[in-house]
N, C-alpha and C positions, 0 to 999 in steps of 0.2 A: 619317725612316722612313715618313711617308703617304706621299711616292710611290712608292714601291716593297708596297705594300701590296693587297690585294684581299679582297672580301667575296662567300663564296656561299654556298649549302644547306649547311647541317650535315649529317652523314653520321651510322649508329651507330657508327661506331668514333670519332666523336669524347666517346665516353660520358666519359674521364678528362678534359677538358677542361670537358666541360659539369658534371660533377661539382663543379669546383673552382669555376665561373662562379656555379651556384646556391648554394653556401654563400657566396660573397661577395656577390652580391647580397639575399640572403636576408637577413644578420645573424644578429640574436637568434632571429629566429621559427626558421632551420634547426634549430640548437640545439635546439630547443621543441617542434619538432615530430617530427625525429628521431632525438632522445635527441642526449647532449655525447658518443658513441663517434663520433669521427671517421671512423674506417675503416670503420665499420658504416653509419655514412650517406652517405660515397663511392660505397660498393659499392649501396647502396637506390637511390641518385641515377641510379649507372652502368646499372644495371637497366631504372628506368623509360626512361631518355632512349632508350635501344638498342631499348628493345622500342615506343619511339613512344606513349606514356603520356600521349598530349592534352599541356596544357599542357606538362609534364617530356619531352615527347617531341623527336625529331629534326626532325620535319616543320615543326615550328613555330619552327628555332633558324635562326641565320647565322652563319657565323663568319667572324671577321678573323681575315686572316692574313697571313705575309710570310717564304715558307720554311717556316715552323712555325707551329701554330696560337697567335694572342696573345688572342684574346678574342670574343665572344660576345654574341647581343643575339635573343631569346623575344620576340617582338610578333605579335600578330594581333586581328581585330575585336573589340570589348568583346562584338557579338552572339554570336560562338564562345563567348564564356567558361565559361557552363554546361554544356555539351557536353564541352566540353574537363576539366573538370573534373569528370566523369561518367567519364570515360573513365580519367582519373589511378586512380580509386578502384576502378576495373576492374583493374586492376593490381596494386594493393598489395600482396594475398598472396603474389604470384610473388616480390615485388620485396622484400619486408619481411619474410616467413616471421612465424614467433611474434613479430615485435617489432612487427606490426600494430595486434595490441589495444592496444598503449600509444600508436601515433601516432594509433587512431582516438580514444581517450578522449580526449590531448591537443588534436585538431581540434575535439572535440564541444565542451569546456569555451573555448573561440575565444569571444570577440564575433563576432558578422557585421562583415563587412568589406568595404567599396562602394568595386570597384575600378573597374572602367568601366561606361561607358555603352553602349548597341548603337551608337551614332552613332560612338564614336569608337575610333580604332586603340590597345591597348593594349598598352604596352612594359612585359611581365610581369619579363623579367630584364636587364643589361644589366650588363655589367662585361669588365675586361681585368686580366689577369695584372699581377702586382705588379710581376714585372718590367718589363713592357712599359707602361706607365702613363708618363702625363704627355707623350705624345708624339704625344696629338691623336686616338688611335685611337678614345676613346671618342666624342667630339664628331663620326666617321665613322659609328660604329656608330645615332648619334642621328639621323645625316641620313638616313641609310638606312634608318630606319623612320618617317619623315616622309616620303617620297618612295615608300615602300608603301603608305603610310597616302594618300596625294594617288592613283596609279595605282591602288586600292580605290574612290575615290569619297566618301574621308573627310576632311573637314575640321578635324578635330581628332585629337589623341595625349593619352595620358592613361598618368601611372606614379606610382605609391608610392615614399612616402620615408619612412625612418623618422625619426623627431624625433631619435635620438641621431648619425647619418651626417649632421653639420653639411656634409663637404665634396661628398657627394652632392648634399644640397637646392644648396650654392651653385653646382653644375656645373649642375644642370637648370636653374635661375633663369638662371644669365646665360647661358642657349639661349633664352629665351624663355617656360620655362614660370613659371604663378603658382600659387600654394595655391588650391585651390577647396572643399577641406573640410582639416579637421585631425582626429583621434581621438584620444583620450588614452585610456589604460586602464589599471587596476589592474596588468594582465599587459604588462609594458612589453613585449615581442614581439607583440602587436596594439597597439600603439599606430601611428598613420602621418598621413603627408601626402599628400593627394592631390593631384596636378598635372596641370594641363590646359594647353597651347599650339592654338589656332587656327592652321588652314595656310592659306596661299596656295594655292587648288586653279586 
């Protein structure tokens, strides 16, 4: 299936793709943060990604594909991150209507969470469809933001794992990446791993 495969800009009409991409990547914390109504945080998700919501936006996705979109991959400089994340919350109302107040309350009660650094390229989301899995595409989607991350001027990639997605952490490890902090927390959806790979620039 990689040869026949290609990766470009995300588009908004890939909002039902990127929907499915950030609740998988996400885990617990999606749950957590936009309530267990499935459809309801589909449609929040679909919202922000189409209207370009910083981080949950278009501008900042890729997607793999082959015929049909299979999967997906959010990475840009850990310096954006604040910005980008300024921008998400600009959004919310349109995007969440009345069920805001409860995703802001659930953000506030959050620990802080140290995802990058300005120095290094961060891979915010990154997953491929269930069906499409185990046939190499995500290990594409990985080089491909190592190789934006080196044409930036970055020598490092940095992404979250959560402690319970055992086969997550063992897919970034045997790429290269190592734990450079851990967080444990009462609220098992802020608990994570952070991982760091140095590139060949």
């Amino acid at each position: 299936m990689t040869s026949k495969v290609h990766i470009r800009p995300a588009r908004p009409d890939d909002a039902p793709l990127a929907a499915a991409i950030f609740r998988l990547s996400l885990g617990p914390l999606s749950d957590y943060l936009f309530g267990r109504n499935g459809e309801q945080t589909e449609i929040a998700l679909m919202r922000l990604f189409s209207r370009d919501a910083g981080r949950l936006g278009f501008r900042s996705a890729q997607v793999i594909e082959s015929h049909r979109p299979l999967g997906m991959l959010v990475a840009f400089p850990g310096a954006q991150l604040e910005e980008l994340n300024k921008t998400v919350t600009r959004h919310l109302l349109r995007a969440l209507g009345i069920n805001t107040i409860g995703f802001v309350s659930r953000a506030l009660r959050m620990p802080s969470i140290h995802e990058a650094e300005a120095d290094e390229f961060f891979i915010s989301n990154i997953a491929v469809l269930p069906a499409a899995q185990k046939h190499g595409l995500g290990t594409l989607l990985l080089k491909h933001a190592e190789e934006q991350a080196v044409m930036r001027g970055l020598s490092k990639t940095a992404l979250l794992v959560s402690p319970s997605s055992v086969h997550a952490l063992e897919f970034a490890q045997k790429r290269g990446y190592e734990i450079v902090e851990t967080h444990l927390h009462d609220k098992h959806a802020a608990s994570y791993h952070r991982l760091m790979k140095r590139l060949e620039t």
